[in-house]
N, C-alpha and C positions, 0 to 999 in steps of 0.2 A: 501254576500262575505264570501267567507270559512276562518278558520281562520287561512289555510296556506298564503292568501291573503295578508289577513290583517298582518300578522307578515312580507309579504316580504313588501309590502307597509311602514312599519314602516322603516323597515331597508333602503330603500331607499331613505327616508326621514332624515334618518343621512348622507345620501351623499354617499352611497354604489352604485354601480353601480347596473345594474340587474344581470349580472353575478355574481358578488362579493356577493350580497342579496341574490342569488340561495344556492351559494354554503355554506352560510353560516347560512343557515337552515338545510343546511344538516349534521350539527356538532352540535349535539343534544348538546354537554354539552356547549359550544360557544352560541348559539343559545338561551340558558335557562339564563346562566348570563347575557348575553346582556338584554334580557328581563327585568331580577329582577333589573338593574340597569336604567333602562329606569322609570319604576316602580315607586322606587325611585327619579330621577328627574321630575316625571308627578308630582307627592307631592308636589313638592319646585315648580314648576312654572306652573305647572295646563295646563298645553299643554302634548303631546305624545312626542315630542322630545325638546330637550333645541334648541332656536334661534341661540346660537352662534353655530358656524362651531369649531371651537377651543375645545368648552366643548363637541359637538358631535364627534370629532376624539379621544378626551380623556379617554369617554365612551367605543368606540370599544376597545381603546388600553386595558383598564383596564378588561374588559371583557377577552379578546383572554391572559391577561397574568395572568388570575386567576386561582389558581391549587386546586383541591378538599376539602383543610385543611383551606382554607381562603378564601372560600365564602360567610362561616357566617358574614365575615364582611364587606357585601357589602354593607351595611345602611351607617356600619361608613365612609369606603371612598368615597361614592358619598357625603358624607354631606360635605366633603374638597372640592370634586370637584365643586360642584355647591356652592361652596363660593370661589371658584377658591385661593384657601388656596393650594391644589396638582392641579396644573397647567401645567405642562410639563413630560416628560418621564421618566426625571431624579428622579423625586417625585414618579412617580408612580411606579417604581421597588424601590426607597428608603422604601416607607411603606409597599410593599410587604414582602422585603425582612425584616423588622424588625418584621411583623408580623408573618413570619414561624419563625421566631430564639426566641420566645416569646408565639408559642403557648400552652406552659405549663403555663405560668403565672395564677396566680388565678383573679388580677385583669391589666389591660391596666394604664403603666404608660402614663399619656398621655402629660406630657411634655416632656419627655425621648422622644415619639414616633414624636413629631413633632419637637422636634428636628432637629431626623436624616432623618428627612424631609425636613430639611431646609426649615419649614413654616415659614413664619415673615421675612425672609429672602431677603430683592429687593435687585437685583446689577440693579446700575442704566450703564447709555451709559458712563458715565466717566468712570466706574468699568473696563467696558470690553474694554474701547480705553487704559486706562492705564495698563490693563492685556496683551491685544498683543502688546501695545508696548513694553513691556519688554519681551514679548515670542521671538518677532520680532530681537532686540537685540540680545537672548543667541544664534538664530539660524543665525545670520546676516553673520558669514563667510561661510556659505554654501550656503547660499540664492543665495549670488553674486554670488559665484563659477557657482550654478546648475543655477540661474534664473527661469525660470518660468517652469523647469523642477523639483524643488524641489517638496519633497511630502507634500504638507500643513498638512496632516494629523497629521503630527509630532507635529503641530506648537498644533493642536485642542489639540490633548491631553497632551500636556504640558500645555497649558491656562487650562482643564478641574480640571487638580493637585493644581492650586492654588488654596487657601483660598474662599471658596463660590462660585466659578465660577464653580462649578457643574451643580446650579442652575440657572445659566444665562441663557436667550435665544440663542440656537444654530447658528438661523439664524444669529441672532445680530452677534454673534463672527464672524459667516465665513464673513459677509458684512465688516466687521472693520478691517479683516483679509487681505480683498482682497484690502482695500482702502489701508493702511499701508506697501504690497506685492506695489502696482506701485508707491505710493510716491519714495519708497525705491529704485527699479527698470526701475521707467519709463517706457513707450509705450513697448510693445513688438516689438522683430526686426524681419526680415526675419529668421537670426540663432531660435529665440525661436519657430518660426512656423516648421519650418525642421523637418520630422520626426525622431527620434532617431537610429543612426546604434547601433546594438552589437557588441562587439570586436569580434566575432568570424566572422562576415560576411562583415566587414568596408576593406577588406584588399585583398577580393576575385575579379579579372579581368572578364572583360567581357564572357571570353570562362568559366566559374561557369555550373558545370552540373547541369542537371535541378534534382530536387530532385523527387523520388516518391508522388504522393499523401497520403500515408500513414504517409509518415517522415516526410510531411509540417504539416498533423494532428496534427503526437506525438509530436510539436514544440509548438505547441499554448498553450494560460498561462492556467495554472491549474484552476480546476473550481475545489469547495469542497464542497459540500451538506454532510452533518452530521445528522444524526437521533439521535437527542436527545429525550431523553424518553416525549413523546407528543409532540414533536417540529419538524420543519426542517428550517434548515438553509444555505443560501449560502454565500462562500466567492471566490469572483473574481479577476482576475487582480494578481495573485501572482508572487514576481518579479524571474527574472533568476539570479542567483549568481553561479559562474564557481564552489561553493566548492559542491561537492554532497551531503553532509549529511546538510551544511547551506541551502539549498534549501528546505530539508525534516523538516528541522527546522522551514521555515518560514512557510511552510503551515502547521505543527500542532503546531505552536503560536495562531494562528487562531481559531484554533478549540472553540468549543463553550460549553467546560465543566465545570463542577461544579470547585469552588477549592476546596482545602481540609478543611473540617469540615462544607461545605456548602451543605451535600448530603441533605440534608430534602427538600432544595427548588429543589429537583428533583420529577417529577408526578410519584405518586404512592410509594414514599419511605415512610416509617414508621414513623410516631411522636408522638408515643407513648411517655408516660415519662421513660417507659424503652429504649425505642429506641433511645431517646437523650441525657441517661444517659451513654448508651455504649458508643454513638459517642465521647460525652464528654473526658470519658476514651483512647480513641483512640488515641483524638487530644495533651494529655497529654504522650503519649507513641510515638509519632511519631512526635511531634512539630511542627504540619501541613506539613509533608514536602509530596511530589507525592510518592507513591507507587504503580509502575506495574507489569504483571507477564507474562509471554509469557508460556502457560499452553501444550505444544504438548505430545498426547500420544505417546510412545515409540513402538508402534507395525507395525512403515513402517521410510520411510523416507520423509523429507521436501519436497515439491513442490514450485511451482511458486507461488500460492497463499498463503502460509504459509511467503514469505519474506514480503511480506504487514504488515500483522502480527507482523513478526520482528520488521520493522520500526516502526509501531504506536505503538510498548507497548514500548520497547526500547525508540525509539526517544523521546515519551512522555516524557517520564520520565528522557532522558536525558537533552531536552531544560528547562524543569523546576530545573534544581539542585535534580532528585529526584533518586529514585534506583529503578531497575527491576529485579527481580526474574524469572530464569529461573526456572518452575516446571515444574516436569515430572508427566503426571497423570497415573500413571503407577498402575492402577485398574484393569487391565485386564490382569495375567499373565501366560496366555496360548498364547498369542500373543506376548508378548515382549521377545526381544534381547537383548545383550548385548551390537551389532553392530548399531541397532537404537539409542541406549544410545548417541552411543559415534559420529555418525554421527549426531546427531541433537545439539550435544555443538560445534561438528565441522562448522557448518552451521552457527549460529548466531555470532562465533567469524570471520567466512571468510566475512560476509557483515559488520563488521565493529563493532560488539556490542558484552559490555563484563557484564557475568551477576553480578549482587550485591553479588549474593547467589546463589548455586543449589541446589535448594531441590526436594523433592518427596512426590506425594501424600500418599506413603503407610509410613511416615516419622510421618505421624500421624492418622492413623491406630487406635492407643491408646485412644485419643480423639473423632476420627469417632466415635468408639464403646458405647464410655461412653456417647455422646449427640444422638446415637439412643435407648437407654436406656431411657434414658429424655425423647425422642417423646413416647415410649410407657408408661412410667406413665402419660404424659400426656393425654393419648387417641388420640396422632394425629400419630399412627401408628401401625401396627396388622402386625400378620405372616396368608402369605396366604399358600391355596396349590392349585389354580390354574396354569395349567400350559402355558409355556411361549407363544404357539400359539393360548389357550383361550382369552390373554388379548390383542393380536396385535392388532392393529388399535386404531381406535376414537371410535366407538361404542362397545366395551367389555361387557360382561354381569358382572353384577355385584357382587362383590366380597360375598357369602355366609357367609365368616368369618371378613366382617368388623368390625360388632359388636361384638366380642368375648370378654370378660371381658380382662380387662389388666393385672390380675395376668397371666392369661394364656397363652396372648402373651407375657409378662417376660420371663414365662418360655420357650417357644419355642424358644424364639430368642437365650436362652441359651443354647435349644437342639441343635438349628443353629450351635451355635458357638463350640460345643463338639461336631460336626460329627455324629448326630443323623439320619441327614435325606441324601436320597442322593440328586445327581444335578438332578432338577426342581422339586425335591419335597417340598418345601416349599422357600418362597421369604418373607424379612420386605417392606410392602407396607405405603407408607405416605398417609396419608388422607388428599389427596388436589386435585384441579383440575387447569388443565394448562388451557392457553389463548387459545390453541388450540380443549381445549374441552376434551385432555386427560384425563384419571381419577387417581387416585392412583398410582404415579411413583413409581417400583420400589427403593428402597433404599438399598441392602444388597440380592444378593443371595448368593449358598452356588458352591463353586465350592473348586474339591478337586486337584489341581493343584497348587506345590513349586511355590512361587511368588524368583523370581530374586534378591533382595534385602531382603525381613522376611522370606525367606526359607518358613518351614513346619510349622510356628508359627500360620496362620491363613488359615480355609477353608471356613470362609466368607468373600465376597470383596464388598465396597460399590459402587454404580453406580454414570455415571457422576452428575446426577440429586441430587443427596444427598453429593458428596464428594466437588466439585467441590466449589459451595458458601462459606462453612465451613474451606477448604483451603485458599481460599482470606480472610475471615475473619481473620483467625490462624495469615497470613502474614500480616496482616494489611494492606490490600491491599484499595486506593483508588479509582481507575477506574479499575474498570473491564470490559476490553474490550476484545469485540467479535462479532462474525460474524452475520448477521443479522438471522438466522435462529433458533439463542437462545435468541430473544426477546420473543417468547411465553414462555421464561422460566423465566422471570424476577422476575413475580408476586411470582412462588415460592421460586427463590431465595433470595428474601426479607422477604417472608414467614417462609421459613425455618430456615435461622439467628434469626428471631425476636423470633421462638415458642422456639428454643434451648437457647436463653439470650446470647447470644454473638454478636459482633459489624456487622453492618452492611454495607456493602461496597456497593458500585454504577455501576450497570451495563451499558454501555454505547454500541452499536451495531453497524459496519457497514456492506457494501457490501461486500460479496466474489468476487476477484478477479480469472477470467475464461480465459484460452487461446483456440483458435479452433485448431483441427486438434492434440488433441493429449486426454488419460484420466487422473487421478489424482486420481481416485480410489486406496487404497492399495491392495484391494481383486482384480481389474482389472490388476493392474500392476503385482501382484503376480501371474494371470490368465498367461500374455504374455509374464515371465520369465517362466515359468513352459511351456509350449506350444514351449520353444527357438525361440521366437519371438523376443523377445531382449535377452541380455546376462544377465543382472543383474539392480537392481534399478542404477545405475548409468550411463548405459546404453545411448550415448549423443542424441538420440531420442527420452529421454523423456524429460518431463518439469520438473522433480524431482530437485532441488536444485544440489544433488552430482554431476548430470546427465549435469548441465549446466555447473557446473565448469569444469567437465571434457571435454565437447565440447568446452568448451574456453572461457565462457561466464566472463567477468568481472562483481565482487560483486557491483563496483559501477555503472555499467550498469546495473545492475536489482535495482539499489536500484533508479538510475535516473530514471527506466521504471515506479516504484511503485512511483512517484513524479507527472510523466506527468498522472498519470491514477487519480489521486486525491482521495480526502477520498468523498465516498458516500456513502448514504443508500442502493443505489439500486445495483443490482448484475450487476458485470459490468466483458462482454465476447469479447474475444480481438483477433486478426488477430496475429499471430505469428510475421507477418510483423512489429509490433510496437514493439517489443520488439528487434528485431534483429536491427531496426534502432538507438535506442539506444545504442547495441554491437558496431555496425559500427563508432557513433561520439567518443564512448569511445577510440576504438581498432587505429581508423583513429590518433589519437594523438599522442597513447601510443608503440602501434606494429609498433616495427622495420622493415624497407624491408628490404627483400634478393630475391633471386632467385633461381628458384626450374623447373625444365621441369618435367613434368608428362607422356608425352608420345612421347620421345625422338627421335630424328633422328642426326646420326652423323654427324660432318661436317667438312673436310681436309680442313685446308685452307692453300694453295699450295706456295705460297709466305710468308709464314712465317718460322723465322729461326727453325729449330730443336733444337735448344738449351734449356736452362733453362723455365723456363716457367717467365712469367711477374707476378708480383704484386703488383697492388696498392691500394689505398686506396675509400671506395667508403659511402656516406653518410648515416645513418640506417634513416633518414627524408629527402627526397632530395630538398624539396619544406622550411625547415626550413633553414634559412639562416648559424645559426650555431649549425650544428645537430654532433652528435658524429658521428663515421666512424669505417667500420670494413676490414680486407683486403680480398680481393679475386684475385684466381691467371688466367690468361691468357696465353693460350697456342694455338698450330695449330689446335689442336683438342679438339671441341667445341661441346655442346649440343643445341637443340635446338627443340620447341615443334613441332610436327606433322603437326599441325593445321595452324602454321604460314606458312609452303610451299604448293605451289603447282605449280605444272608445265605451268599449261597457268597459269595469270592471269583475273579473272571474272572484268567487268564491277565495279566498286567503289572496286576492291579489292588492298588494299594498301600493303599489306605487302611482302614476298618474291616470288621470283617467278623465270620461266628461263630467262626470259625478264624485269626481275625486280628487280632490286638492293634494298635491306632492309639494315638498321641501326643497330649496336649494341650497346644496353644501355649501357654506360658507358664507352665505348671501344674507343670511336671514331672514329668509321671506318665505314667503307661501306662494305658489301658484294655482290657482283656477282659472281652467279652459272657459272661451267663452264662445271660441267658433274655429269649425276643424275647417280647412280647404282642401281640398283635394283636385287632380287634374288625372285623368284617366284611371279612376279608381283607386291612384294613391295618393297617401297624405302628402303632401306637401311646405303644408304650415300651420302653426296654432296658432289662436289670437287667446290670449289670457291675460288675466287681472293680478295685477301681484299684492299681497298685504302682509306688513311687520310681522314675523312669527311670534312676537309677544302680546299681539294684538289681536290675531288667527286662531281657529281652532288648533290642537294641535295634530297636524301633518298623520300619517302611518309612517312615511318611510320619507329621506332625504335623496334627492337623485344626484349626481355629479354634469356640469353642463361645461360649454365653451362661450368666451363672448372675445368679438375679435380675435377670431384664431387665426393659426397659419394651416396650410396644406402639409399633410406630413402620408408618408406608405407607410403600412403596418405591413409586417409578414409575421404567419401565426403558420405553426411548425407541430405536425403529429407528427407519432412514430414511422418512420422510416420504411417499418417491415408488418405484415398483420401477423405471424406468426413469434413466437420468441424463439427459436432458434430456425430463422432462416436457412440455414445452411445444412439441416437433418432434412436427407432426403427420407425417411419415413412420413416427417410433417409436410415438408415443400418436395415431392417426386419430382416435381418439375426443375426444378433450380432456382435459387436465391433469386436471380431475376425474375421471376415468376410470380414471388410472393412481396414485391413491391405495391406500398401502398399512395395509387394513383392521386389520392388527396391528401395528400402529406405535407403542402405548402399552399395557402393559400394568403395572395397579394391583394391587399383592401385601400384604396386612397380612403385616409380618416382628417379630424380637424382638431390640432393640438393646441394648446393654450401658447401664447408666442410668449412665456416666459421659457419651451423649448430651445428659442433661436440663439439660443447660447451653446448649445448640447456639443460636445466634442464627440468621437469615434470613439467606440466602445463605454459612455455612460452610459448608467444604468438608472433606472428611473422605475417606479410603480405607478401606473396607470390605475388611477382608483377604482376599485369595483372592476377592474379588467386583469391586470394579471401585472408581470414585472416585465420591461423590455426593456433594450440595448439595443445603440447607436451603433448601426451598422456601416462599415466603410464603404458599400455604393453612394451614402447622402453625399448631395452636395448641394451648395449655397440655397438653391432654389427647391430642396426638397430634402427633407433629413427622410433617411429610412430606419425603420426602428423593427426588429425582430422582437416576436414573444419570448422568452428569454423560460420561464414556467408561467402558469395559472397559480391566481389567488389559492390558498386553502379554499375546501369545499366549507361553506358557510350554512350550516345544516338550517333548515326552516326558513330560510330567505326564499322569497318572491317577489 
C-alpha cells in the first residue's frame, strides 16, 4: 500500500469521508499537521486514531486552524486534548489565540494559559437551564411579539457573554433553548408556519407584473464568501432592512476580520519581537479603534467597481465606530489631474461617505525617501540600470547589479534623486520575490515630470509596490483592504514594513466587481473619448461613477446593487440588467410621474370651449394613497404620442384608433376620432370628440398626453458594446473599438408638460408609460435635456 494510501485510509478513519480524505491530502500543510497530531495521540493510546469520534473531530478542528507560528506546539495541545482538558471549539481557538499573543514569551505561563482556556471549568445542565432562563426573560417581550419567527441566535450569544458559558456545550444550550422557546410559546400554530410576506410585496393585487428573471435573482439574500488570508468563509441568509447603508452594515458586521491589535493571528503576518513591538505601539496611538483608507490613483475617474470599494473601506470603518481615509496615490504625475482630484472626493461624498481625512501619497514623499535609504544600508535594495522592457514579465534575466556594494547604491540612489540619470536609465530595485514569481519590484524610478501637488521638488517617484504598504502603515491603518489581484503582493507588503521597522498593518482581499457590455479601462476609456466615441468620462454610456450619476443612476441604487452582489473572493461579472434593476426599485419609489410625448401628433378636440385652458391638480405617486400633486393644464389642444394612433385597429390592439375610442389619463374623458389630416402621407392632426368617462362607453386602454407643453430633448441610451465582453479578442478579434454599438444614443426633441420648468440638474422623474429619465447638465433655460435614465418594467400583455 503506497503511503498516499495509507495516509488517506488514516484520514477516513477519523470519520472523513473519501472526498473530504482526497481533498485534504491535497493541502500539504493541513495534511502535515493532522499527521504530527495523530502522531501524538498513537503515543497516549497506542492505536492510529483515538476511539472517540468527539476527540477525532477535535483533531481535524485543531489541525485545519493551526497557523505556521504555532505548530511547535502541537505536543502541547493534543496533551489537553487527549485528556479532554480542551474539549470543544471554544477551547481550542481559546489556546490558539493565547498562544500567538505569547509567542515572544521566554517561558509558557501555564496557569495563565489554562486559564483563558477555561480548563477546570464544568458548567453543569443546571448552569445552562438557569443561563437561558434568564436569556429567555431579557428577550421575553420580543419572543411573544415575533414567536417562533424570532432569531435565536440573539438568545446564543447573549447566553455565550455570561460568566463561563463560553465553555458550555453548544448543543446543550440550543436543546435548553428550544425546550424553554415552547414552554414559553407553546405548540406552533398555523400563523408561525405561514411564510413571511415583506412590506414591500404584502400590499401588491393579483394583476403584480411578473418580474424579469434577472430582478428575481438580484432579490435573493446576499451570500458573503471572504478571502481571509489562508481562509474562506461563508455567511448566508443576510436580512433585508428598507435603510440602504443598514443593509451594507449587516453584511460587513459579518465579515470575518481580525480586530484591532489581533493582526498576528493573521497567516503569514510577522511575530517577530520587533513586529509586536510595533503593533504594541500602534495599539497605544490608535486605542484599538478600525482604521480604513479608500487608496484611488488620480489619473482617470471612478467606475462601478470602485463603489464596492467605497462601501467596504468606508462602511467598514463606519459600522465599527472607526475613521476612513480618503488617500490619493498620486505616484504617477504624468498622469494626474486636477479634475480626477476633485471628481473622485465628489464620488465618495455622492454614495453617502464622508472621509476622516484626505491625504496624499506624495504627502509623504519625505518619509518614502528616508525608509528607501534604510533598504539600502540594509542590503535589501540596489539601483539597477536594466531597462523597463528587460524586466517585464515573470521570467527577467537577472539583475547584473544586484550585488553591488551598498556604498554604491547610496550613492546612486542619490545620483537618482539630484537628476543624474535620465528616465529608464537607472530604477531602486527591492530584493524580494512576489507570490507570483516576480523578482525585484521596482521601488523608485526617476521620471522628470512637476508632480501636481511637490511641484519641481522631486524627479524620483515611488512605485505602488513600495509606496503603498508604507502609506497604510504612516496612517495607521488596520485593514487594508483590496482587490484580490494584490494578494500576490501581501508577502511583500509585510515584508517591507517589517525590513524598514515600522508598524505593520493587515492586508485583507476581495473580488473585483465586473459589468458586461461595457470597459473600465482608463487607457480604454481615454482610447473612445479621443476616437469621439463618447463625449467625455462622464459620458451616461459608460459605467464610470460620473457617467451613472449623470444618466440618473441613484447613489443608493449602486450602493443596493454592491449589497445584493455580496463580499467574495472570487471575481464576480454582471449583466447590466442587475444593476438597472436596482435603478428601477429605487427610481419606482422616489421619481415623480409626469408626462412627456416623444413623437407627437396633434389633436383638435372640437367640442371643447376656446376659452382659458383647465387646470388641476394631479398626483407625482398616483398608486400612493397620499402622494404630493403638481398642476397641469388642459386645453382643446392636446399632444399625444404617434405610437398610440392608428387608423385601423390590429387584432389585441387596445389603444386609439378611427373605430376606437381611448382614455385620457387623468382627464376623464374619452376620445373619438372624428377626422385624420394628413400632408404628404403623414398624420399630422386629429379632430375628435371628447365625452365624460362616466358617461362613455368604457375606454380599452387610457393613453398619457401633453397640453401646453414646453420643448424639452430626450436622449435614450443602449449599451455601449454589442458584445459582453468587449475586450476578449476570441469574441471582438478586432478590438474593443470594433465592437462599438453605432446606435447607442439616440437624441429626439419631445414635448414635456411645463410643470418640467422647475426641473433642476440631475432630477429625476418617470415619464409615464416611457421609462425613468434625469436632468441633464447640457439643459439650459430654453431647453431642459433629459437622458433615459432605465426603461419601464416589461408590462407583459400590453399593446
Amino acid at each position: 500500500m503506497s503511503t498516499k494510501d495509507e495516509v488517506l485510509s488514516l484520514f477516513k478513519q477519523l470519520g472523513m469521508s473519501d472526498a473530504k480524505a482526497t481533498e485534504t491530502i491535497k493541502n500539504v500543510t493541513l495534511s502535515q499537521n493532522l499527521r504530527r497530531c495523530l502522531e501524538v495521540s498513537s503515543k497516549v493510546t497506542g492505536k492510529a486514531v483515538p476511539e472517540d469520534a468527539k476527540v477525532s473531530k477535535l483533531i481535524i478542528l485543531l489541525a485545519s486552524k493551526l497557523k505556521p507560528s504555532t505548530e511547535n506546539f502541537i505536543p502541547l495541545l493534543m496533551g489537553y486534548v487527549m485528556k479532554c482538558e480542551i474539549d470543544s471549539e471554544s477551547r481550542v481557538n481559546a489556546s490558539l489565540k493565547y498562544l500567538l499573543e505569547h509567542l515572544n514569551d521566554e517561558t509558557m505561563n501555564t496557569d495563565e494559559f489554562e486559564k483563558c482556556c477555561g480548563i477546570g471549568i464544568n458548567v453543569s445542565a443546571e448552569d445552562i437551564e438557569s443561563a437561558v432562563s434568564g436569556a429567555i426573560g431579557h428577550f421575553k417581550e420580543e419572543l411573544l411579539e415575533k414567536r417562533y419567527r424570532f432569531n435565536t441566535g440573539c438568545l446564543m450569544e447573549h447566553i455565550r457573554c455570561l460568566p463561563n458559558m463560553l465553555w458550555a456545550d453548544g448543543s446543550a444550550i440550543k436543546n435548553e433553548v428550544d425546550i424553554q422557546q415552547r414552554v414559553l410559546l407553546g405548540p406552533k400554530t398555523n400563523d408561525d408556519l405561514k411564510p413571511m410576506e415583506s412590506g414591500k410585496n404584502s400590499n401588491k393585487g393579483k394583476n403584480k407584473s411578473k418580474e424579469s428573471k434577472v430582478e428575481k435573482k438580484s432579490k435573493t439574500s446576499v451570500v458573503s464568501e471572504f478571502d481571509a488570508p489562508g481562509s474562506g468563509y461563508t455567511i448566508n441568509g443576510v436580512a433585508e432592512p428598507t435603510d440602504s447603508f443598514e443593509k451594507i452594515a449587516i453584511l460587513l458586521r459579518k465579515l470575518p476580520f481580525h480586530k484591532p491589535g489581533e493582526n498576528f493571528t493573521m497567516d503569514g503576518y510577522p511575530t517577530s519581537p520587533l513586529a509586536m513591538k510595533l503593533l504594541e505601539k500602534h495599539l497605544s496611538r490608535t486605542n484599538k479603534m478600525v482604521r480604513t483608507r479608500f487608496p484611488p490613483e488620480p489619473n482617470g475617474i471612478l467606475h462601478i467597481g470602485h463603489a464596492k470599494a467605497i462601501n467596504i473601506n468606508f462602511g467598514y470603518a463606519k459600522v465599527n465606530d472607526g475613521i476612513c481615509f480618503l488617500r490619493y496615490d498620486d505616484t504617477n504625475p504624468e498622469k494626474e489631474e486636477e479634475r480626477f482630484f476633485k471628481s473622485i472626493f465628489e464620488m465618495v461624498t455622492w454614495l453617502g461617505y464622508k472621509p476622516y481625512k484626505v491625504t496624499h501619497a506624495s504627502d509623504y514623499f519625505d518619509e518614502l525617501y528616508e525608509w528607501a535609504l534604510v533598504l539600502i544600508r540594509k542590503g535589501l535594495a540596489y539601483v539597477c540600470h536594466q531597462r523597463a522592457d528587460e524586466i517585464k514579465g515573470f521570467n527577467p534575466p537577472p539583475s547584473p547589479w544586484r550585488e553591488r556594494p551598498m556604498p554604491e547604491n547610496f550613492q546612486l540612489f542619490q545620483d537618482m534623486k539630484c537628476g543624474k540619470f535620465a528616465e529608464g536609465e537607472a530604477t531602486l530595485r527591492m530584493k524580494i520575490t512576489l507570490e507570483e514569481g516576480k523578482q525585484d519590484p521596482v521601488a523608485y524610478r526617476v521620471r522628470y515630470v512637476p508632480h501636481p501637488k511637490s511641484g519641481n521638488k522631486w524627479c524620483i517617484y515611488p512605485t505602488y509596490d513600495f509606496t503603498h504598504c508604507l502609506c497604510d502603515s504612516i496612517e495607521d491603518i488596520t485593514h487594508s483592504l483590496c482587490t484580490k489581484e494584490f494578494q500576490s503582493r501581501r508577502s511583500s507588503y509585510y515584508w517591507l514594513c517589517e525590513a524598514v521597522e515600522t508598524y505593520i498593518p493587515v492586508q485583507w482581499e476581495y473580488g473585483r466587481l465586473n459589468v458586461s457590455y461595457t470597459v473600465v479601462s482608463k487607457r480604454k476609456i481615454a482610447k473612445l473619448i479621443d476616437d469621439k466615441i463618447v463625449n467625455d468620462w462622464d459620458d451616461p454610456r459608460l459605467f464610470t461613477l460620473p457617467a451613472l450619476r449623470r444618466r440618473g443612476f441613484p447613489s443608493k441604487a449602486i450602493n443596493e446593487f454592491c449589497v445584493r452582489m455580496g463580499i467574495t473572493g472570487a471575481q464576480i461579472t454582471v449583466d447590466p440588467a442587475m444593476i438597472e434593476a436596482c435603478v428601477r426599485d429605487c427610481l419606482n419609489a422616489e421619481a415623480p410621474r409626469t408626462m412627456v410625448v416623444i413623437n407627437p401628433i396633434r389633436v383638435f378636440i372640437e367640442n371643447l370651449s376656446p376659452d382659458q385652458p383647465t387646470f388641476f391638480q394631479v398626483p407625482d405617486f398616483p398608486v400612493t394613497p397620499i402622494s404630493p400633486t403638481h398642476q397641469i393644464a388642459f386645453e382643446r389642444i392636446i399632444y399625444i404620442e404617434r405610437d398610440d394612433f392608428k387608423e385601423k385597429a390590429d387584432k389585441g390592439y387596445k389603444r386609439f384608433a378611427l373605430d376606437q375610442p381611448v382614455g385620457l389619463r387623468y382627464a376623464g374623458l374619452v376620445l373619438t376620432v372624428t377626422q385624420v389630416i394628413e400632408e404628404k402621407g403623414s398624420i399630422v392632426e386629429l379632430r375628435a370628440r371628447c365625452e365624460d368617462v362616466n358617461k362613455a362607453a368604457k375606454p380599452k386602454a387610457f393613453i398619457h398626453w401633453v397640453a401646453k407643453p414646453i420643448p424639452i430633448q430626450v436622449r435614450q441610451y443602449e449599451r455601449l458594446f454589442n458584445h459582453k465582453n468587449p475586450e476578449d479578442k476570441a469574441e471582438v478579434p478586432n478590438g474593443f473599438l470594433s465592437d462599438c454599438n453605432l446606435n447607442s444614443l439616440k437624441i429626439e426633441n419631445a414635448l414635456g408638460d411645463a410643470y418640467l420648468e422647475s426641473a433642476k440638474i440631475f432630477n429625476q422623474y418617470q415619464f409615464e408609460r416611457l421609462g425613468y429619465f434625469s436632468v441633464d447638465p447640457d439643459s439650459k433655460p430654453s431647453q431642459l435635456v433629459f437622458n433615459r435614465t432605465v426603461s419601464l418594467k416589461e408590462d407583459i400583455g400590453k399593446n
